[in-house]
Backbone as JSON Lines, residues from 0, in Angstrom:
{"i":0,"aa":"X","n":[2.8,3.67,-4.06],"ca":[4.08,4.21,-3.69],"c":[5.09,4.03,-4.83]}
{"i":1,"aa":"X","n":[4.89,2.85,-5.14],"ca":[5.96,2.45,-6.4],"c":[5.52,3.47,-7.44]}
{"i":2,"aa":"X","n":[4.33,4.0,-7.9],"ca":[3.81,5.32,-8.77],"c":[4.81,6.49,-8.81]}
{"i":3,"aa":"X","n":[4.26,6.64,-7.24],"ca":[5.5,8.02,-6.62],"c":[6.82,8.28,-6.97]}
{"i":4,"aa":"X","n":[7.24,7.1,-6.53],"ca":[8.71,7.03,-6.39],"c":[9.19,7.23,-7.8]}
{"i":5,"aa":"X","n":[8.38,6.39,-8.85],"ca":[9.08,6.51,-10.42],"c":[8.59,8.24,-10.99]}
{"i":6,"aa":"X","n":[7.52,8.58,-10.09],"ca":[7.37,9.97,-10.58],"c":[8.4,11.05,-10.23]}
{"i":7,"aa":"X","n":[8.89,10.49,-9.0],"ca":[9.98,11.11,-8.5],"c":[11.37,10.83,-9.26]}
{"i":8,"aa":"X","n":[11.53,9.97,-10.41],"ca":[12.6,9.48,-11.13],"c":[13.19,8.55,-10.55]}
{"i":9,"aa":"X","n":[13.07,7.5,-9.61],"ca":[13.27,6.62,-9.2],"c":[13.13,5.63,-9.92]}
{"i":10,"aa":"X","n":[13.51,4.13,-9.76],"ca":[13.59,3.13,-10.31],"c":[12.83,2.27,-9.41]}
{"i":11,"aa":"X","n":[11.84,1.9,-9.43],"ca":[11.0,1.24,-8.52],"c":[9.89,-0.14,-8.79]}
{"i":12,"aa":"X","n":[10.24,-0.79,-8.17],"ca":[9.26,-2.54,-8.66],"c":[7.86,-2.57,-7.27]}
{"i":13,"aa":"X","n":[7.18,-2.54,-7.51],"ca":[6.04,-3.69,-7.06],"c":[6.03,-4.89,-6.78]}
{"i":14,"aa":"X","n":[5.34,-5.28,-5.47],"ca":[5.07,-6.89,-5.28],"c":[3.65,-6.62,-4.95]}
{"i":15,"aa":"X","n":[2.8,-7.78,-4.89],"ca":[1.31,-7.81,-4.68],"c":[1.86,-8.1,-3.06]}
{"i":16,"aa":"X","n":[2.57,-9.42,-2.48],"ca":[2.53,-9.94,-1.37],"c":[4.49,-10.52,-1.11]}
{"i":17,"aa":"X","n":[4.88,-10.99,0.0],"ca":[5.9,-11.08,0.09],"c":[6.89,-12.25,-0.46]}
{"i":18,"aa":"X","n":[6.5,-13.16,-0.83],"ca":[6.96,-14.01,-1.64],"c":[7.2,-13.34,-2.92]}
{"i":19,"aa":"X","n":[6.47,-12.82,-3.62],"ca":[6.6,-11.87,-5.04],"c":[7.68,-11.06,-4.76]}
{"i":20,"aa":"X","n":[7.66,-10.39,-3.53],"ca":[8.65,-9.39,-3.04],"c":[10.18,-9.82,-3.14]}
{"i":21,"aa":"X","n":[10.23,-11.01,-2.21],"ca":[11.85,-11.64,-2.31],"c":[12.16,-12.35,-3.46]}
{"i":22,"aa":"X","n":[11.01,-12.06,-4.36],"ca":[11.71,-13.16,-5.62],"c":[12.03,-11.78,-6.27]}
{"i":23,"aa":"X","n":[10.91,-10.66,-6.34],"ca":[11.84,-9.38,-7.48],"c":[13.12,-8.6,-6.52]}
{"i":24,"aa":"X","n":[12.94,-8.84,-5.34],"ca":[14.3,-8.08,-4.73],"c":[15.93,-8.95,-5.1]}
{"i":25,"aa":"X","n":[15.54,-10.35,-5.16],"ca":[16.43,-11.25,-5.71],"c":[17.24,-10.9,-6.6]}
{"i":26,"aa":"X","n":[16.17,-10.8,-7.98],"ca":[16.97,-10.28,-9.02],"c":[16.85,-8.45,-9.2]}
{"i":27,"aa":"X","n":[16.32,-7.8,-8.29],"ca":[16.06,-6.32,-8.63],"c":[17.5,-5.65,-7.56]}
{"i":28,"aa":"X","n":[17.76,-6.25,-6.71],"ca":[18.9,-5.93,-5.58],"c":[18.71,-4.34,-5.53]}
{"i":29,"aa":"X","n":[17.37,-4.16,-4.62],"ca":[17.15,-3.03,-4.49],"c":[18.33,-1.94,-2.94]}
{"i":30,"aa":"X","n":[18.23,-1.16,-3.31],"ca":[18.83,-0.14,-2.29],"c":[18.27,0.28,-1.3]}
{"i":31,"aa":"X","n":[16.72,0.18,-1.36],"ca":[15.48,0.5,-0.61],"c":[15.0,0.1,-0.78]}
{"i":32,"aa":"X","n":[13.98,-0.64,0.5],"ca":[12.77,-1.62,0.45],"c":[12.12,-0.8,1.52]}
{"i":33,"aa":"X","n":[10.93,-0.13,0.55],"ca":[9.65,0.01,1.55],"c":[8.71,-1.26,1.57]}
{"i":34,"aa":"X","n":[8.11,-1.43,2.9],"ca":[7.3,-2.73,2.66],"c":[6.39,-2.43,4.04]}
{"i":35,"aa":"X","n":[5.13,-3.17,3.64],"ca":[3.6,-2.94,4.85],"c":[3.59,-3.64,5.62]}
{"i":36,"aa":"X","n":[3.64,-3.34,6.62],"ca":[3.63,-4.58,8.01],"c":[2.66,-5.37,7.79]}
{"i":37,"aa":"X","n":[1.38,-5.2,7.32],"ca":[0.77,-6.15,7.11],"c":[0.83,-6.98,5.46]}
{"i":38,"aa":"X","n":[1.06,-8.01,4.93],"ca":[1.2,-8.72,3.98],"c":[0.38,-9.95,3.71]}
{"i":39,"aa":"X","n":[-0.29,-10.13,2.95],"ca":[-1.44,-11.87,2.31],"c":[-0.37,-13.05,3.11]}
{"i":40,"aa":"X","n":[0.63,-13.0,2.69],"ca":[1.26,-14.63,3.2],"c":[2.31,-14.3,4.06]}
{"i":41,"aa":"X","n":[3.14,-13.48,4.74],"ca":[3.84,-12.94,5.67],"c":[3.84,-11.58,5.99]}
{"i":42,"aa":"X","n":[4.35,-11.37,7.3],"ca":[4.09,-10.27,7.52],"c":[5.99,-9.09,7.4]}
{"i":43,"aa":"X","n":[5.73,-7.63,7.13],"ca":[6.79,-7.27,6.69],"c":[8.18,-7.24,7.75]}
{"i":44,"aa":"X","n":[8.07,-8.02,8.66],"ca":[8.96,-8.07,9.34],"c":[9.86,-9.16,9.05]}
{"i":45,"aa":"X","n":[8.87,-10.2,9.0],"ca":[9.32,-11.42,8.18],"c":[10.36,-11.47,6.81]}
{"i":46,"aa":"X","n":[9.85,-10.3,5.97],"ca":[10.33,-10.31,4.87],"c":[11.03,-9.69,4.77]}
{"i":47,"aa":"X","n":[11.77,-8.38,5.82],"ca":[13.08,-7.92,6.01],"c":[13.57,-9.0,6.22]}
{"i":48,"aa":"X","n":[13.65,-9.97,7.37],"ca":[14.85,-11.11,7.49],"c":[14.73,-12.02,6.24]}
{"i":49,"aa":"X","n":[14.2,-12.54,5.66],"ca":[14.28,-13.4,4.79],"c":[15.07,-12.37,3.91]}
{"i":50,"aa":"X","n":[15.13,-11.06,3.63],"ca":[15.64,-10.53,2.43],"c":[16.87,-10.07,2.76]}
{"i":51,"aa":"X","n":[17.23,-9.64,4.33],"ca":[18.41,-9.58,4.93],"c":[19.91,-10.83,4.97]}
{"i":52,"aa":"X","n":[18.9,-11.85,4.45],"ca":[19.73,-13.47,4.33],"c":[20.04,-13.59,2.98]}
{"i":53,"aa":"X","n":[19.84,-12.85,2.26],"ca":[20.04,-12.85,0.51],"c":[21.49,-12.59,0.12]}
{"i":54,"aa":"X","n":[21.87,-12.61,-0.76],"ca":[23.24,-12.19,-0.69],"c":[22.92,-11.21,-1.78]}
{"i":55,"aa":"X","n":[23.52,-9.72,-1.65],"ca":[23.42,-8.92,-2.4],"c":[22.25,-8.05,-1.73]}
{"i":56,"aa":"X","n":[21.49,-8.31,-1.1],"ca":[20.65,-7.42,0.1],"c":[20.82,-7.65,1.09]}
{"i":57,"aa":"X","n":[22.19,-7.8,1.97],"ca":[22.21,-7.54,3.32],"c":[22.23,-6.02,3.5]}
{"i":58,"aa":"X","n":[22.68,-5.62,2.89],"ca":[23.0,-3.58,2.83],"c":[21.87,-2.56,2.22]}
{"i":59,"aa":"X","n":[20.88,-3.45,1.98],"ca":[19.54,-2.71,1.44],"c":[19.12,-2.22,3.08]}
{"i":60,"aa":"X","n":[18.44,-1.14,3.18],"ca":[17.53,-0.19,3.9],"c":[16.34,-0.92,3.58]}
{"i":61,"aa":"X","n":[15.76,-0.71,4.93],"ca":[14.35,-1.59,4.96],"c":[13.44,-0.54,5.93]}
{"i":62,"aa":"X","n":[12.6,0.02,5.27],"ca":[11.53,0.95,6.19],"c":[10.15,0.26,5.72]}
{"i":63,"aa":"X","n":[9.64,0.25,6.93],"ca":[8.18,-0.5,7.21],"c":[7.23,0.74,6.96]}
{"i":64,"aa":"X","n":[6.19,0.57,6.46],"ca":[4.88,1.6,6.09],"c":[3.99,1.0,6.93]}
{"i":65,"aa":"X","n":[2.95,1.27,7.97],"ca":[2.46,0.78,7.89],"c":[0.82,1.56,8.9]}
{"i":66,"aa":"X","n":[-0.12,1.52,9.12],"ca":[-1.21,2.1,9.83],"c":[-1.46,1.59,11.13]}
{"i":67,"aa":"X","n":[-0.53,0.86,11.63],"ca":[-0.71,0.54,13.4],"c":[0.84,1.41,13.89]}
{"i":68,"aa":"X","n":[0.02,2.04,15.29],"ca":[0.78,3.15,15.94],"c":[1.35,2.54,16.95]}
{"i":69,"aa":"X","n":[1.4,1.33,17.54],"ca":[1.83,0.72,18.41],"c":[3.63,0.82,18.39]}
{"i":70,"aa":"X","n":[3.9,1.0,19.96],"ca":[5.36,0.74,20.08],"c":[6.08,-0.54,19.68]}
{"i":71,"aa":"X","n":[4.96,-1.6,19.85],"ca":[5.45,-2.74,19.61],"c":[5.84,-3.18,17.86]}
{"i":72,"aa":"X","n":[5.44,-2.4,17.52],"ca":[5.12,-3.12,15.72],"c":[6.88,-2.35,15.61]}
{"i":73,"aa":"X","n":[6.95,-1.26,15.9],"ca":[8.35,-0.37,15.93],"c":[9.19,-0.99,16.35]}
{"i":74,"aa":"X","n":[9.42,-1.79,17.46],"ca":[10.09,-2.88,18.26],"c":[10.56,-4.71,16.84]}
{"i":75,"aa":"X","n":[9.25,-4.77,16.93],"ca":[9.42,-5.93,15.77],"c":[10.23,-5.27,14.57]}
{"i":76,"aa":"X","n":[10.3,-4.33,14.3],"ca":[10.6,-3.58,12.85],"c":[11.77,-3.26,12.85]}
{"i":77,"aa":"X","n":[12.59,-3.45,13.78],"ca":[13.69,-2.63,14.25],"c":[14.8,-4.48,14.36]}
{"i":78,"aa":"X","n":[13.78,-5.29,15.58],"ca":[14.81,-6.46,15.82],"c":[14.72,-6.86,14.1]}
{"i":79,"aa":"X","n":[13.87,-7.29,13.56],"ca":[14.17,-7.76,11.9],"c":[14.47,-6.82,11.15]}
{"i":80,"aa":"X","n":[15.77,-5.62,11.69],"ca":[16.96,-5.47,10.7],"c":[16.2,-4.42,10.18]}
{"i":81,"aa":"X","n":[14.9,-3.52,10.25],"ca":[14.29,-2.46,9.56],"c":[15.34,-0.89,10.13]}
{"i":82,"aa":"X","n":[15.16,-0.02,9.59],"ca":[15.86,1.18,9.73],"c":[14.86,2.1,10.26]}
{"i":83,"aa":"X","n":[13.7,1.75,9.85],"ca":[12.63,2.47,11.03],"c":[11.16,1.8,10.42]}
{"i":84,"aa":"X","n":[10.46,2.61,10.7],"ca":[8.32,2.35,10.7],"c":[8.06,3.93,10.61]}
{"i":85,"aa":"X","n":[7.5,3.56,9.58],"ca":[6.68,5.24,8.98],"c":[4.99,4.52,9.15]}
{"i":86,"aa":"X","n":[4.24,5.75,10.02],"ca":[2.72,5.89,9.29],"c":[2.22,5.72,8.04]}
{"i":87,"aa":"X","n":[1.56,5.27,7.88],"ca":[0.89,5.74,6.43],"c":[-0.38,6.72,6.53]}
{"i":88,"aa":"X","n":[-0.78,7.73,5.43],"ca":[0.18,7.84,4.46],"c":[1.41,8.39,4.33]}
{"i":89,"aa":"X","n":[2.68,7.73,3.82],"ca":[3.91,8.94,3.53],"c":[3.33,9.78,2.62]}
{"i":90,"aa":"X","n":[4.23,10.39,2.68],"ca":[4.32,11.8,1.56],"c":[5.47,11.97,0.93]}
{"i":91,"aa":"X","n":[5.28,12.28,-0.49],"ca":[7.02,12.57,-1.2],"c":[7.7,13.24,-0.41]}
{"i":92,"aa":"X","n":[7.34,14.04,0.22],"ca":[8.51,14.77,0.91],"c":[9.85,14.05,1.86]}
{"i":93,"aa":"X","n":[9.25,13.0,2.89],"ca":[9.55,11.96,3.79],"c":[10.4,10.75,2.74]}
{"i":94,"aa":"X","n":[9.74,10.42,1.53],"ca":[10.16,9.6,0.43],"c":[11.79,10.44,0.27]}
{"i":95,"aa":"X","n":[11.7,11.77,-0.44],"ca":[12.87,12.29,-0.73],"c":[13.8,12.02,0.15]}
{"i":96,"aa":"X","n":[13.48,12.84,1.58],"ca":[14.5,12.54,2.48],"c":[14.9,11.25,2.69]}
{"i":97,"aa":"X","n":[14.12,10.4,3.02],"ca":[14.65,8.49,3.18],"c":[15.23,8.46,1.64]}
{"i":98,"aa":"X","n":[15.56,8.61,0.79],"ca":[16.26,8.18,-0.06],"c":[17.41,8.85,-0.17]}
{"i":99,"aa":"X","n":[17.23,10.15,-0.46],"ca":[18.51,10.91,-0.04],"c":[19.45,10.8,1.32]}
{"i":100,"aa":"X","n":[18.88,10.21,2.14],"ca":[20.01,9.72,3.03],"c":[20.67,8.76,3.15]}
């Protein structure tokens, strides 16, 4: 995704797992955080609130990617401060629009 997005002229960082994540959002103070509900050492719900407690990313957008269709994962994604839960795969098209808005 991070590929995409810079193909799309975006400015975009990578994490392997979510600890990596809140340490480059720290100093990257992104505008948008896509992130996978599922994660190696937390899961992405987790890591909206931990990144929502940052100072300088309370106002970041947080959309979850992720391959479970459940209402519930949408529910979790939503109370930890997410702006929504996309399927995977997105598509640039869905990318454009979530950024442009």
């Amino acid at each position: 995704m991070a590929e995409l997005l810079r193909a799309m002229g975006h400015e975009a960082q990578f994490a392997i797992n979510g600890t990596a994540a809140l340490a480059i959002a720290v100093r990257f103070k992104p505008e948008i955080v896509f992130v996978d509900l599922r994660l190696p050492d937390f899961d992405g719900c987790e890591l909206a609130r931990r990144m929502k407690s940052e100072a300088g990313l309370e106002s970041s957008r947080f959309f979850v990617i992720t391959g479970q269709t459940g209402i519930e994962e949408r529910e979790r994604a939503v109370e930890a401060g997410c702006d929504d839960l996309f399927l995977k795969p997105i598509d640039g098209g869905l990318l454009d629009r979530l950024i442009g808005s």
